[in-house]
DRENKE-157115 format. One record per residue: chain; x, y, z of N, C-alpha, C in turn; residue number from 1. Coordinates in nm, 3 decimals. Example, Ala and Ser with C-alpha at 12.3 -4.5 7.8 and 13.67 -1.06 7.14 Angstrom:
<atoms>
(A (1.319 -0.569 0.780) (1.230 -0.450 0.780) (1.320 -0.330 0.780) 1);
(A (1.285 -0.225 0.708) (1.367 -0.106 0.714) (1.290 0.003 0.787) 2);
</atoms>
This chain:
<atoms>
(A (-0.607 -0.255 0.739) (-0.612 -0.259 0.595) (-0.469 -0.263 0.542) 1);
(A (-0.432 -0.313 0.439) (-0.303 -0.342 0.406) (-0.327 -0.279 0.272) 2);
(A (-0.226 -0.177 0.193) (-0.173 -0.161 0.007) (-0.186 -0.297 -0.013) 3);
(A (-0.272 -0.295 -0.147) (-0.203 -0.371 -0.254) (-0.220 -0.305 -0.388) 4);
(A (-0.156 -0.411 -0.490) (-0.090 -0.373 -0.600) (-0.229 -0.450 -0.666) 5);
(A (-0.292 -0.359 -0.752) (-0.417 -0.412 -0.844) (-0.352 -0.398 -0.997) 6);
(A (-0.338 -0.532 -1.085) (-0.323 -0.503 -1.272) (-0.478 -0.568 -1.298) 7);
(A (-0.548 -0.468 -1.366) (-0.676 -0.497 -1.406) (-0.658 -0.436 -1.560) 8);
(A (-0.726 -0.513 -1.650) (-0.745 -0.517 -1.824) (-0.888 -0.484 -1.842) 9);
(A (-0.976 -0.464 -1.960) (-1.053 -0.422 -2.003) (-1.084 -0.551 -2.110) 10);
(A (-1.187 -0.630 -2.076) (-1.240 -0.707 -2.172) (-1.290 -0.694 -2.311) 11);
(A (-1.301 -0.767 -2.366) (-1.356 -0.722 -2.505) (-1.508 -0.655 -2.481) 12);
(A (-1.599 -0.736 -2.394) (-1.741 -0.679 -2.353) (-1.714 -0.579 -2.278) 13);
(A (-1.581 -0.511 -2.263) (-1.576 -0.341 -2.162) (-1.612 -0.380 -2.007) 14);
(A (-1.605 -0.477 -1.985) (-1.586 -0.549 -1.851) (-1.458 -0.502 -1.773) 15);
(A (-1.425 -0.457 -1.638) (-1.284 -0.448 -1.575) (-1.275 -0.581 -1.558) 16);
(A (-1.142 -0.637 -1.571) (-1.104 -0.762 -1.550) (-0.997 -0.740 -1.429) 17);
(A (-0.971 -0.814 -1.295) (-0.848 -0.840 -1.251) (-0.764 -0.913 -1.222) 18);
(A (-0.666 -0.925 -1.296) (-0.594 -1.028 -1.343) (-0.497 -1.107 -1.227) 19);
(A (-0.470 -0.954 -1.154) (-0.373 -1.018 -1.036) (-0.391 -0.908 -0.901) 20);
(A (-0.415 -0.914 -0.759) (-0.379 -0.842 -0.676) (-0.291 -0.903 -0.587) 21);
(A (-0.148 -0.869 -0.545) (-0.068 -0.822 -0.448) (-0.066 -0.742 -0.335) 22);
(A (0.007 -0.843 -0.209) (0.017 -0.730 -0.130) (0.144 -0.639 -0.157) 23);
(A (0.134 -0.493 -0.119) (0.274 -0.403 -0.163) (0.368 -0.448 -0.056) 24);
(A (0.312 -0.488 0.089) (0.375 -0.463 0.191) (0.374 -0.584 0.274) 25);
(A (0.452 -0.695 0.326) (0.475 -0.812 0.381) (0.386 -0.812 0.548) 26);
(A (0.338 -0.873 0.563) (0.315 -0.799 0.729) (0.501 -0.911 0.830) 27);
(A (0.472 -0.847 0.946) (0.598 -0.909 1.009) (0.542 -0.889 1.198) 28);
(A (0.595 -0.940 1.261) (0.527 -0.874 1.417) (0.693 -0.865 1.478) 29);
(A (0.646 -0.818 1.607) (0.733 -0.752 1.706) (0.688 -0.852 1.847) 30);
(A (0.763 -0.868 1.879) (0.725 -0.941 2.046) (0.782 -0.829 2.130) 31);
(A (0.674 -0.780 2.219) (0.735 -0.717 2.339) (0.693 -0.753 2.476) 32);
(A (0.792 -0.821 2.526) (0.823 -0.837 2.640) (0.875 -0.757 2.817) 33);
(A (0.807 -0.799 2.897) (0.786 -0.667 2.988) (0.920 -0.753 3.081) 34);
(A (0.957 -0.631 3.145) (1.069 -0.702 3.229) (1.078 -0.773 3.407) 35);
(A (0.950 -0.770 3.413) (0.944 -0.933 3.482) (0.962 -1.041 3.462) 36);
(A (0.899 -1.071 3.307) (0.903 -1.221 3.249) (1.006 -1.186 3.127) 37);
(A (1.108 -1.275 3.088) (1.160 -1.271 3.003) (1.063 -1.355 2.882) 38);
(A (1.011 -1.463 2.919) (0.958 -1.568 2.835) (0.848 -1.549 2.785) 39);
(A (0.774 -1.445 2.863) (0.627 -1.433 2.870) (0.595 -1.295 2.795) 40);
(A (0.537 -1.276 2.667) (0.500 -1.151 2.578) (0.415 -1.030 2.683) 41);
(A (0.491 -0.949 2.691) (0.337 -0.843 2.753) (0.217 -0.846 2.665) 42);
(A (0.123 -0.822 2.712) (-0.057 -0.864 2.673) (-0.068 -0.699 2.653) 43);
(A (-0.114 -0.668 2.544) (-0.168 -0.548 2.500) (-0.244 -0.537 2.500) 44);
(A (-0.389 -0.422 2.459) (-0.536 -0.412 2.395) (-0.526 -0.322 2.368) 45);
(A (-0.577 -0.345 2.227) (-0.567 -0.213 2.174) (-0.722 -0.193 2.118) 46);
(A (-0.789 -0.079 2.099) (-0.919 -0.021 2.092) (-0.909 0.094 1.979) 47);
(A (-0.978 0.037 1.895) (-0.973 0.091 1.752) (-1.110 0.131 1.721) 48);
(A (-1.165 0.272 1.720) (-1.292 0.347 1.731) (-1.296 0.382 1.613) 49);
(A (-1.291 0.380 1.492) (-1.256 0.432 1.398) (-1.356 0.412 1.263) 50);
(A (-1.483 0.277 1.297) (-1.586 0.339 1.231) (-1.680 0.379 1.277) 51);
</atoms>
């Protein structure tokens, strides 16, 4: 799940309106590399139990 930035207005009919959402936060990655292969990314898995 990533922040974002919500600006929401109030319509004349009392409706939420949203006008604009943003992310707060850029995503970016990391390469990690194991030191056998210089060229070759180590292979991760990752296991996320969490609902």
């Amino acid at each position: 799940m990533i922040p974002v930035s919500v600006s929401a207005a109030t319509s004349s009919s009392g409706a939420t309106v949203y006008s604009s959402v943003r992310p707060q936060q850029t995503l970016s990655t990391t390469v990690i590399r194991s030191a056998q292969s210089h060229s070759d990314p180590t292979r991760l898995e990752v296991v996320y139990s969490g609902f």
